[in-house]
C-alpha positions in Angstrom: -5.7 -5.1 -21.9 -6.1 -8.3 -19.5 -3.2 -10.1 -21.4 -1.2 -7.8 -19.3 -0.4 -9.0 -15.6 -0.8 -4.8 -14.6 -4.0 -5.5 -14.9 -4.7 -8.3 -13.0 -2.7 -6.4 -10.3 -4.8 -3.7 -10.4 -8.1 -5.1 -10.9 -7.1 -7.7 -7.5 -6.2 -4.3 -5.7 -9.6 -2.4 -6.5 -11.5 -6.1 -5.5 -9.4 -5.9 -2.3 -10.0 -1.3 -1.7 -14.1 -2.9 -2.0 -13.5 -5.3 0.9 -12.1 -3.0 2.8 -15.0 -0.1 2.2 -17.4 -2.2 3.2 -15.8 -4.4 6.4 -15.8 -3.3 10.0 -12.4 -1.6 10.8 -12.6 -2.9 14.6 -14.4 -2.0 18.0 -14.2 0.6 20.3 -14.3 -1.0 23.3 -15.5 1.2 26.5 -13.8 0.9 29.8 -16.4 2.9 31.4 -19.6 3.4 30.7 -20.1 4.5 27.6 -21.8 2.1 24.6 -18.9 0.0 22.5 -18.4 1.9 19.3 -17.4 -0.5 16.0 -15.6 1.2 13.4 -16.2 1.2 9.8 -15.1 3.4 7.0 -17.9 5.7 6.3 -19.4 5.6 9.9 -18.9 4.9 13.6 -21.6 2.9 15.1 -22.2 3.8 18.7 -25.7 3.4 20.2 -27.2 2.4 17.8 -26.7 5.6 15.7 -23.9 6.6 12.8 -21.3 9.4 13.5 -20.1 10.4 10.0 -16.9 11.7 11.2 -14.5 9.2 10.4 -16.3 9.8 6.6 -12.5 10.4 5.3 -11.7 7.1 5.7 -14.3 5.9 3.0 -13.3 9.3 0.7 -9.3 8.6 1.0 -10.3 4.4 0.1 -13.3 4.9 -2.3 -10.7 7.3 -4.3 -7.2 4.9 -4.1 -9.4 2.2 -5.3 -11.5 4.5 -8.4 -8.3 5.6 -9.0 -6.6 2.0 -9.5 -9.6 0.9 -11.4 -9.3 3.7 -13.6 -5.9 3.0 -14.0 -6.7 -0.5 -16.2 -8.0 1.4 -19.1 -5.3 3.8 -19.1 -3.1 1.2 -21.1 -2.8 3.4 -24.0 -0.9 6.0 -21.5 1.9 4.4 -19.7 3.0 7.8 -17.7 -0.4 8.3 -17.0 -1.0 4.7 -15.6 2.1 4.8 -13.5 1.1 8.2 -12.1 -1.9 6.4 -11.3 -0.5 3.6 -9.8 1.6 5.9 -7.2 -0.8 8.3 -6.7 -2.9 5.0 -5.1 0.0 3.8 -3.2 0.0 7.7 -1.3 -3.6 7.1 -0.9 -3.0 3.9 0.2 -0.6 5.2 3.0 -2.9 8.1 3.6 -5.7 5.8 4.6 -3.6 4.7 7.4 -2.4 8.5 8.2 -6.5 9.0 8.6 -6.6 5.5 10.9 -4.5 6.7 13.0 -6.0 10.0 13.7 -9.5 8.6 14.1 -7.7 6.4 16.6 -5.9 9.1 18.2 -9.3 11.0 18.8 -11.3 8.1 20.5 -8.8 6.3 22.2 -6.6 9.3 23.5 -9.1 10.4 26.2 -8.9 6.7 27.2 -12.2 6.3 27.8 -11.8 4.0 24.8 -9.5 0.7 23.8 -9.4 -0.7 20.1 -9.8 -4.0 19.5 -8.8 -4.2 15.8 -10.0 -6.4 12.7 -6.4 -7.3 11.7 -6.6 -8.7 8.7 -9.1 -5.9 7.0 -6.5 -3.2 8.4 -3.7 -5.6 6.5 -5.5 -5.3 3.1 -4.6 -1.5 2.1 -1.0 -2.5 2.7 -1.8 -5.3 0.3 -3.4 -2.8 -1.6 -0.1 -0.9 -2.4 1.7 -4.0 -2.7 -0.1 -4.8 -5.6 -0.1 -1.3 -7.1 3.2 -1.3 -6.9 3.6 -4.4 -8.4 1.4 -3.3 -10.9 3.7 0.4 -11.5 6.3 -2.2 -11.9 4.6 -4.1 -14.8 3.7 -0.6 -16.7 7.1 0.7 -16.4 8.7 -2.9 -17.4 6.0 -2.4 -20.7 7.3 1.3 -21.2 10.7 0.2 -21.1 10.4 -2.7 -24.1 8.4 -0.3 -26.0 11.1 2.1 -25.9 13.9 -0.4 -26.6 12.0 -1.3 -29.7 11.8 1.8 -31.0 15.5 2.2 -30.1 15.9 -1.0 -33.3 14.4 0.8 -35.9 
């Protein structure tokens, strides 16, 4: 199972979907008078209290990174593990859909500017990089089996 570089791929990916639940997103910056607001994935800070509505952004990570992880021990299925694989890349890209209508809501009545963690908003697009990679991998493993069974 961790002879296979898939796995490495997908085990770095699910390390990197953990770094990402649990890092600040960025800062909502006020240009009036409201409180700053800073962004994480479960919660908004603001004021000292959470606001739980930006909750989708954990669900949508917390499930493309259970859903890679789950994915390593799949090795006996190859069709299942590349479903897996780009069923977490559409999550992946569905994180960001939910970013940007989380930003949409607090910045469009511009009361708001984000100031953005850059490199924890890169790491779901390194995310899919390496699931695909990892899809790759699976389907390169699929293909050899079926070539050998092609021989005999």
């Amino acid at each position: 199972m961790i002879q296979r570089i898939q796995t490495v791929w997908l085990l770095v990916a699910f390390i990197l979907g953990v770094v990402v639940l649990v890092s600040k997103l960025g800062t909502f910056l006020s240009t009036g008078m409201a409180p700053d607001a800073a962004l994480y994935n479960l919660f908004l800070l603001q004021n000292g209290q959470h606001n739980f509505s930006v909750a989708a952004l954990f669900g949508i990570m917390l499930l493309a990174s259970t859903v890679g992880l789950f994915a390593v021990f799949m090795f006996k299925n190859r069709k299942l593990q590349m479903r897996l694989c780009s069923t977490s890349i559409l999550l992946c890209l569905l994180w960001y859909a939910a970013l940007v209508e989380v930003w949409m809501r607090f910045v469009g009545d511009e009361a708001f500017t984000f100031e953005p963690s850059w490199f924890i908003l890169a790491l779901p697009c390194v995310m899919a990089v390496f699931f695909f990679l990892a899809y790759k991998g699976v389907k390169h493993d699929d293909e050899l089996v079926r070539s050998a069974d092609r021989i005999r």
